[in-house]
C-alpha positions in Angstrom: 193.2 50.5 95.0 195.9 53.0 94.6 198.2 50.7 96.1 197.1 47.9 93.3 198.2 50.5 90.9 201.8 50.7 92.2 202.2 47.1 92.3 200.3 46.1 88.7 200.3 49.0 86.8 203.7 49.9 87.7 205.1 53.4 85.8 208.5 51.1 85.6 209.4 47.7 84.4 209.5 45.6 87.9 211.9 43.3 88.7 210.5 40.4 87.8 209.5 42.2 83.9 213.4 43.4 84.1 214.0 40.3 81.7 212.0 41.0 78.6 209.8 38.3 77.4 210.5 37.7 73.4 207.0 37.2 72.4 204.8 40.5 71.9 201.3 40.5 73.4 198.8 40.3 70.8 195.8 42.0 72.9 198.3 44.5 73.7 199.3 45.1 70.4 196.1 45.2 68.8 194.8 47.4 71.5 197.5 49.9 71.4 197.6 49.5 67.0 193.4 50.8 67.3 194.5 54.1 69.8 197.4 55.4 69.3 197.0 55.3 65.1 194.2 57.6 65.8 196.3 59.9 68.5 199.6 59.3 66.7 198.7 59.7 63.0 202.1 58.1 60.9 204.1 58.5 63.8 202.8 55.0 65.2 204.8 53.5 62.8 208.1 54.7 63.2 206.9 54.2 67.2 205.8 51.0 67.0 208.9 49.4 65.5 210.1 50.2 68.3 208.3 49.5 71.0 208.4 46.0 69.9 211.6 45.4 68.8 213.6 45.2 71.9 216.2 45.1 70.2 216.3 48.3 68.8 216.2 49.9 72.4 219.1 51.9 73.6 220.2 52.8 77.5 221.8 55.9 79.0 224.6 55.8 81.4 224.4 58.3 84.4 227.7 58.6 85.6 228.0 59.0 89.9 229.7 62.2 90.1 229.8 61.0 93.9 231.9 58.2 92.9 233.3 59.1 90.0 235.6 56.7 87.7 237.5 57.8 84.7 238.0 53.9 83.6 234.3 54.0 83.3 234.2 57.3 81.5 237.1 56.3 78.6 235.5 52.5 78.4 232.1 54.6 77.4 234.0 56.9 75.1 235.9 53.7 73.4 232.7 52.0 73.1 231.0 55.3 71.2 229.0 57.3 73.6 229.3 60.3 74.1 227.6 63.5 76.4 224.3 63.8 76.3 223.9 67.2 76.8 227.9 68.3 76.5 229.0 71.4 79.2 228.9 73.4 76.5 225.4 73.7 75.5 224.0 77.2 75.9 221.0 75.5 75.8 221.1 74.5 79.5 222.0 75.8 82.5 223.6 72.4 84.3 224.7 69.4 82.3 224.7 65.8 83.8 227.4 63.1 83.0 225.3 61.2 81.1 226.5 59.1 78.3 224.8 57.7 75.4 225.3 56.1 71.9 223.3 55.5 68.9 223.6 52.0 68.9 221.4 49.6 70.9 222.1 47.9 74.0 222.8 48.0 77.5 225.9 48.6 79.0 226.3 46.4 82.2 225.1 47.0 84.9 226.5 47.2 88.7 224.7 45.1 91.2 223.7 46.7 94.5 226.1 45.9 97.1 225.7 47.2 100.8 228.1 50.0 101.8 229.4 50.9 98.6 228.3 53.5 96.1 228.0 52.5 92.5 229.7 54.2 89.6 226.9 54.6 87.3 222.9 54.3 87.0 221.0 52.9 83.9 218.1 54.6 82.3 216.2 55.9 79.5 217.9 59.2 78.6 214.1 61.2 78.6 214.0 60.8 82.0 216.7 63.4 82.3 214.4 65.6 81.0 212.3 66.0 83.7 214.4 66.5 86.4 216.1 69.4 83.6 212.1 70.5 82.8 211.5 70.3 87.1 214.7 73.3 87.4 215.6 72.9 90.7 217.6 75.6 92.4 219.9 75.3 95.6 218.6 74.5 99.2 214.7 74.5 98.1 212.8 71.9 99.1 211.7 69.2 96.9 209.4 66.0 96.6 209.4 63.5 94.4 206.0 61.8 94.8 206.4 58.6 93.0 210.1 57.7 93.4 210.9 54.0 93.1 213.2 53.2 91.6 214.6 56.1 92.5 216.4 57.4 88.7 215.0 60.7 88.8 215.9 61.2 93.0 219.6 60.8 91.9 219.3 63.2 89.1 218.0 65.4 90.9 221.0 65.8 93.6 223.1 66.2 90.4 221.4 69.1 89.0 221.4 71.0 92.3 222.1 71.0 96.1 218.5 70.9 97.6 217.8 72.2 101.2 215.4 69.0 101.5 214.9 66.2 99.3 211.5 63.7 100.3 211.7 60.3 98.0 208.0 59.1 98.6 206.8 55.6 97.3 203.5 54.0 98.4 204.3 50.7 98.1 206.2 48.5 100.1 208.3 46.8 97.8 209.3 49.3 95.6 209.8 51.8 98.6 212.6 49.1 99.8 214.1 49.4 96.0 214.3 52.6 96.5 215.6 52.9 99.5 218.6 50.1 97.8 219.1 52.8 94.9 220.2 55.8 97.1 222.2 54.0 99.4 223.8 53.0 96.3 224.6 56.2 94.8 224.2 59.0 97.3 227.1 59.5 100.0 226.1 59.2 103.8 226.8 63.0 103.7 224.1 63.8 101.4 221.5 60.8 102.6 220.7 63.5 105.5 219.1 65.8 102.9 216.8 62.8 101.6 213.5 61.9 103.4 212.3 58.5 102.1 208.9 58.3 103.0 205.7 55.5 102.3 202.7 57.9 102.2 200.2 58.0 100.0 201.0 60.2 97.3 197.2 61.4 97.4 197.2 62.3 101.0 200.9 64.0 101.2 199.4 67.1 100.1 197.0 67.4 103.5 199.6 66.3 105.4 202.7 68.2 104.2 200.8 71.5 102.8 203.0 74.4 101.1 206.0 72.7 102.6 207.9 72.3 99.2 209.1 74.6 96.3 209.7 71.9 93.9 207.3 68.5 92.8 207.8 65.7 90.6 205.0 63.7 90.3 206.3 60.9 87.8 202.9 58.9 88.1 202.2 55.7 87.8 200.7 54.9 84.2 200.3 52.1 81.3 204.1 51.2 80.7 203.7 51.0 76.9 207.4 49.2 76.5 206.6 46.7 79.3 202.9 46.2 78.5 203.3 44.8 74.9 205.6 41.8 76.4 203.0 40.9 78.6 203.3 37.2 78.6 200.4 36.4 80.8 197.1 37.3 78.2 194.3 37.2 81.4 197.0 39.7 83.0 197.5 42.0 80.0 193.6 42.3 79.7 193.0 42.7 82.6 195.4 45.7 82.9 193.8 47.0 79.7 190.3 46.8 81.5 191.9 48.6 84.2 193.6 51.7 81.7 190.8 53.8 81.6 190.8 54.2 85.7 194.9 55.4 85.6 193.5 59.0 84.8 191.6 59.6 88.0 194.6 58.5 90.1 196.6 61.2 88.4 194.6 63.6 88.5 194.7 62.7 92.2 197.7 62.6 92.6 198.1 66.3 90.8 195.9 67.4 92.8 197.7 66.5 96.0 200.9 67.6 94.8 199.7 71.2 94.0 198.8 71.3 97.5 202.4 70.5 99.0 203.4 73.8 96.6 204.0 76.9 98.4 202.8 80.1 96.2 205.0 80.4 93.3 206.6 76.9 93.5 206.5 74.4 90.4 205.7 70.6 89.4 207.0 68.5 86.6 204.2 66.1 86.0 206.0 62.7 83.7 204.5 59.5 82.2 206.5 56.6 80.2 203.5 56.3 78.0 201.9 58.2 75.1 198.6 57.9 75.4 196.8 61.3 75.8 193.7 60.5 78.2 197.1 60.0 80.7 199.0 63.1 79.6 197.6 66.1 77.7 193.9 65.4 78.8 195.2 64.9 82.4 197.4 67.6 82.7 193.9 69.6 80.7 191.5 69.0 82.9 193.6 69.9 86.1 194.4 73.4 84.5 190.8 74.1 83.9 189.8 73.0 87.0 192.6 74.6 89.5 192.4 78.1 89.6 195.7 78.4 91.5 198.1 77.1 89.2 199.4 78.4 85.4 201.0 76.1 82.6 204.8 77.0 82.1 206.4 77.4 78.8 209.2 74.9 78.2 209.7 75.2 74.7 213.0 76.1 75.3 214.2 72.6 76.7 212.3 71.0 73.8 214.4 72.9 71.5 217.8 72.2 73.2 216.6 68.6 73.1 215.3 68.3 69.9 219.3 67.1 68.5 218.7 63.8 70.1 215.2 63.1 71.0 212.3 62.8 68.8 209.7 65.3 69.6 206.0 64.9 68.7 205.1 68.5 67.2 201.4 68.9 68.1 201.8 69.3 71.7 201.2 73.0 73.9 204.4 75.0 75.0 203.9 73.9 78.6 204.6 69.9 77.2 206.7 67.2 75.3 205.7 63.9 74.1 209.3 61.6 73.6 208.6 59.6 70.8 211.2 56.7 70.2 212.6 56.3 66.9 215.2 53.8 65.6 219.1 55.5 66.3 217.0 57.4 69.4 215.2 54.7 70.6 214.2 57.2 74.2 211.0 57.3 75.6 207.6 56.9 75.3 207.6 60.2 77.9 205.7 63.1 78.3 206.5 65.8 80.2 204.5 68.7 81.3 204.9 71.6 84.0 202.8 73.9 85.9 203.1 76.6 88.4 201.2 77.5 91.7 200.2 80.8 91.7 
């Protein structure tokens, strides 16, 4: 079952959904149109012109600062971007190279190539956000559950110089793209801080308990961008059939990961979708049922943020919902942290 999850209800677009089908997904449409008015209010509108207009959609470029290449950095800056979060900012701590522009598109990517590290990594900007949200410090320990591709696992040995980092993914194939990703991006003299394991993410916390200080659990959910270019109708309802189950495997999976927390470490739970029975309500019932751990404020990350991601503004202190809009086209996410006390 929870390996079905990984491989239909991916968190990610898979390979094989990489190329984006034109034609939207009317069940998906409609079915999304009939929640997320209700959960969204006028915000689905502005949302939804984006989720289905591919073309409106914009990519962030994550510089390698282990293979770093100033043609790459002034082709960016000739092309528009510029820093996402510039060294500057008082508002954070660290700053990543990461480059973006207000125009759509994709700049091109680097194909995987054995033995040598690429010069930068694709991705939606928001997912910078948890890695910043997750705060990780020097030599802890650190586990990211639910790894592949393996976006945030690179991020995360640019923000800091962990004493242990374990990329976990479940499933087969996407453990063996994840695997691809780090060797593509992380130097030999770093790969022997990284564990890549295959567990189940629901067991890791019996059989790794209060090993780590750190814990991203970016679970797997409804892929709201992916979903509405469902080309296959029996597949798209069948996934929809299926939506309602995705909370129980979180809430697993949060469950497990508060367990690998020793007392006083943190978790950064993270979605690519907006609907709330997968975030707030998830991230709700597991603070009213888990005695041990405490929601943590990060209303200071939504404000440094706030310049170029659009925030949805009924949320609690302890989360952000990214909402895409047209000129920041990032997300759906939502973020949320907690502490082990």
């Amino acid at each position: 079952m929870y390996a079905l999850f990984f491989l239909f209800l991916s968190k990610v677009e898979t390979k094989s959904s990489a190329k984006l089908q034109k034609q939207i997904c009317q069940v998906v449409l409609n079915h999304f149109e009939k929640q997320y008015s209700k959960e969204l209010g006028e915000a689905w509108n502005s949302v939804r012109r984006v989720l289905t207009t591919p073309q409106c959609w914009q990519y962030a470029v994550l510089l390698n600062p282990f293979h770093f290449s100033s043609e790459v950095e002034n082709d960016l800056l000739s092309k528009g971007y510029r820093l996402l979060f510039p060294g500057s900012s008082s508002c954070f701590r660290r700053s990543f190279k990461c480059y973006i522009t207000s125009t759509p598109g994709r700049f091109p990517a680097q194909k995987h190539r054995a033995g040598r590290l690429k010069e930068y990594y694709l991705l939606n900007a928001a997912s910078i956000l948890a890695v910043m949200a997750l705060d990780i410090e020097n030599g802890e320990k650190v586990l990211d559950m639910c790894a592949a591709p393996g976006g945030k696992s690179i991020a995360m040995l640019q923000y800091a110089c962990p004493g242990l980092l374990q990329s976990n993914e479940y499933d087969n194939l996407r453990s063996n793209w994840l695997r691809n990703t780090l060797e593509s991006f992380i130097p030999e003299s770093l790969l022997n801080l990284v564990i890549i394991s295959q567990l189940d993410g629901r067991q890791i916390g019996n059989l790794q308990p209060e090993r780590f200080d750190k814990v991203l659990v970016d679970a797997p959910c409804s892929n709201d961008r992916s979903w509405l270019f469902s080309s296959d109708i029996q597949q798209a309802t069948v996934r929809l059939a299926q939506r309602k189950e995705l909370s129980a495997v979180q809430i697993q999976l949060l469950r497990s990961a508060i367990k690998t927390m020793r007392p006083g470490g943190s978790l950064v739970y993270s979605t690519c979708t907006l609907s709330k029975a997968e975030n707030s309500d998830v991230i709700s019932h597991i603070i009213n049922t888990c005695s041990n751990v405490l929601p943590v404020d990060i209303s200071t990350l939504a404000r440094g943020a706030s310049k170029e991601f659009a925030l949805a503004s009924d949320v609690q202190r302890h989360e952000l919902l990214i909402l895409p809009e047209v000129g920041r086209a990032w997300g759906p996410m939502y973020i949320s942290k907690l502490k082990k006390v």
